[in-house]
C-alpha positions in Angstrom: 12.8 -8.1 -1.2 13.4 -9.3 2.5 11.2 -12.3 2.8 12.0 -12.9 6.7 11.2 -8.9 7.1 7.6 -9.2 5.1 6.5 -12.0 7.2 6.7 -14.3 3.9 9.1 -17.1 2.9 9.2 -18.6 -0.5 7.8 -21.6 -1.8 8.0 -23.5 -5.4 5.5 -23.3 -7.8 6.3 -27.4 -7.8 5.4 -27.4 -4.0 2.4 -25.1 -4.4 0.9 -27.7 -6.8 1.4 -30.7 -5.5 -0.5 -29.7 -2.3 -3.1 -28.3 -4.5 -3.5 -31.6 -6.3 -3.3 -33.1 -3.0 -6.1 -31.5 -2.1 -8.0 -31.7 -5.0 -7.6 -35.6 -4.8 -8.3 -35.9 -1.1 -11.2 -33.2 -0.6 -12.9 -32.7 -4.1 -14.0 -29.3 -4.7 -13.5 -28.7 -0.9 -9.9 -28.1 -1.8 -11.2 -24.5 -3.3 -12.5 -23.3 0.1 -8.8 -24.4 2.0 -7.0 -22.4 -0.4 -8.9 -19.3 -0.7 -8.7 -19.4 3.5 -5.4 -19.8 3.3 -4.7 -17.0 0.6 -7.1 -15.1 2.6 -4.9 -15.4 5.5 -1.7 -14.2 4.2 -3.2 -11.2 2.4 -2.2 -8.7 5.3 1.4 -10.1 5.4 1.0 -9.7 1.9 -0.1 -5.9 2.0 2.4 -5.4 4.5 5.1 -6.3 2.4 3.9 -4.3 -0.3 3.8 -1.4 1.4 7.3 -1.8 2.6 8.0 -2.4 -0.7 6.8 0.7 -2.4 8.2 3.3 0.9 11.7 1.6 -0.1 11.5 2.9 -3.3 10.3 6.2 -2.6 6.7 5.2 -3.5 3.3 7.0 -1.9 1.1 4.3 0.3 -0.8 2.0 -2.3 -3.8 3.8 -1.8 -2.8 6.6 -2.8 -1.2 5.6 -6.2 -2.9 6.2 -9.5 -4.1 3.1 -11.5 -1.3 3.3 -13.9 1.3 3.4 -11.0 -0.3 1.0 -9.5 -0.3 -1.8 -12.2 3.2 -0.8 -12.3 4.2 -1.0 -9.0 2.3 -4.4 -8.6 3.0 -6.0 -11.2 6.8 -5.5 -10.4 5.8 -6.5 -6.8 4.3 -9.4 -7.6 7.2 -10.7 -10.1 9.7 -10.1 -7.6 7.9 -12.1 -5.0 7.7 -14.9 -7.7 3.7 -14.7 -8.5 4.2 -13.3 -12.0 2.8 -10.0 -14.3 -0.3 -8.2 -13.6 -2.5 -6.0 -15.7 -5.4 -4.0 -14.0 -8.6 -3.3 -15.6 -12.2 -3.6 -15.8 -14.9 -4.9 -17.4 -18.5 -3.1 -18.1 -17.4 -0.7 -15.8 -18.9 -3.3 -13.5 -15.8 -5.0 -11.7 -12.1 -4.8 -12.1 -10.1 -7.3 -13.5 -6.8 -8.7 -12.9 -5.0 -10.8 -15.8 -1.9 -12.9 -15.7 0.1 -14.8 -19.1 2.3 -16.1 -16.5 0.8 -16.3 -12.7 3.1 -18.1 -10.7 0.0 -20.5 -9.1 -1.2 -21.7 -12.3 -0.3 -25.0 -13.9 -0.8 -25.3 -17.7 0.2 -28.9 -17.7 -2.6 -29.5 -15.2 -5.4 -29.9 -17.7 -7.8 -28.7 -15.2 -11.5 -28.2 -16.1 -11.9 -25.4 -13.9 -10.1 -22.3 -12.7 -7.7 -23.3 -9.6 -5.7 -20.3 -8.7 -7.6 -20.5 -5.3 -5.2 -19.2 -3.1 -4.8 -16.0 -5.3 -8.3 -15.6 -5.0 -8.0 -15.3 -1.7 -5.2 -13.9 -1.3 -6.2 -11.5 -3.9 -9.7 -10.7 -2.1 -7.9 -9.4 0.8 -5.0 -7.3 -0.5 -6.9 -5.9 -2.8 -9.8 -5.1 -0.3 -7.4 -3.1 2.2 -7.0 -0.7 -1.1 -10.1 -0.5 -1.8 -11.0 -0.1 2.1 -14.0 -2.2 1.7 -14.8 -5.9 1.6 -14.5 -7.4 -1.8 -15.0 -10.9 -3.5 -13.0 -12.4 -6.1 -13.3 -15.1 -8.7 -11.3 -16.8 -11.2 -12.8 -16.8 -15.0 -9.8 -17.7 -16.8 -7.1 -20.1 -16.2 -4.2 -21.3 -17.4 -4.3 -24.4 -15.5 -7.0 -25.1 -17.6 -5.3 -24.3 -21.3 -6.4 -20.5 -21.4 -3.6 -18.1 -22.6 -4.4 -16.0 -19.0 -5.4 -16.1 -15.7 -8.1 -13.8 -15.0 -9.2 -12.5 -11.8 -12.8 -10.8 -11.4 -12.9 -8.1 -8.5 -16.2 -6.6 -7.5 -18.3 -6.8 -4.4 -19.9 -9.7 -2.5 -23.6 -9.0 -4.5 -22.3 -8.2 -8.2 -20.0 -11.4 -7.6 -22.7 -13.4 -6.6 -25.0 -12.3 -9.5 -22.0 -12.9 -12.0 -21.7 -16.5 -10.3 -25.6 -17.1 -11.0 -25.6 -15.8 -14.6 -22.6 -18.3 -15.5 -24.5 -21.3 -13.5 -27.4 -20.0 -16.2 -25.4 -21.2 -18.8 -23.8 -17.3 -19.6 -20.6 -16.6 -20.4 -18.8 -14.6 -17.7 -18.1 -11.1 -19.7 -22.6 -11.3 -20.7 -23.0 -12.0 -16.7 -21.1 -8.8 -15.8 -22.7 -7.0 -18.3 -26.0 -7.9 -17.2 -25.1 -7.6 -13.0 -23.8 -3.7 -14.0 
């Protein structure tokens, strides 16, 4: 993969956590906000380069790929550009899911009490929103910055998001709050 081509460059996964414990300890929970932006911002470079990606190997455009080739051809995307595995899937039939036993952002020395792969969540929000050719949210349930064996991503739209955020502020777990937002 031709970094300088894609509009990306590489950074360490050393690098990538010391400025988000940097944040953390300057801003507080502001730090979440910078890094989805910022994750945000590089999701059409990120696109881009996935698209490249797939016509150098032969590949139809992303949105036209089937789930299964999809997962395929992303997950081998994403561990070439250093970020790690990728399974797609869904839950309730509600939103899709995205899960990781070794995204690249993630920290499981951190000992975090909260998910804190905001930048994939942005980043995430946006590539995964020019496939779907409409706006969607994302949020981290799992993390293994935080001891879980995975990081998982929820996908769904701005409202179902939203209810799935209010059911877990309830006191639900996250899979019961999609269940009861479907």
């Amino acid at each position: 993969m031709d970094l300088t081509e894609s509009g990306m460059m590489a950074i360490t996964r050393d690098a990538l956590a010391a400025l988000r414990n940097a944040l953390l300890r300057d801003t507080g929970e502001a730090a979440a906000g910078y890094l989805q932006e910022a994750g945000y911002a590089g999701g059409a470079a990120l696109f881009g380069a996935f698209h490249g990606w797939l016509s150098a190997r032969g590949a139809p455009d992303p949105e036209s790929l089937s789930v299964g080739n999809f997962q395929t051809y992303a997950t081998q995307f994403f561990r070439e550009a250093g970020w790690g595995s990728l399974a797609v899937g869904d839950l309730h039939d509600t939103v899709a899911t995205l899960d990781s036993e070794d995204w690249g952002e993630a920290s499981p020395e951190a000992g975090l009490d909260h998910p804190y792969c905001h930048l994939s969540s942005g980043m995430f929000a946006d590539f995964f929103g020019r496939i779907a050719g409409a706006p969607l949210a994302v949020m981290e349930v799992e993390c293994r910055s935080t001891g879980a064996q995975r990081c998982r991503f929820l996908l769904g739209s701005t409202e179902v998001l939203q209810q799935v955020y209010e059911g877990m502020a309830a006191g639900s777990d996250y899979e019961s709050a999609v269940y009861a937002a479907g």
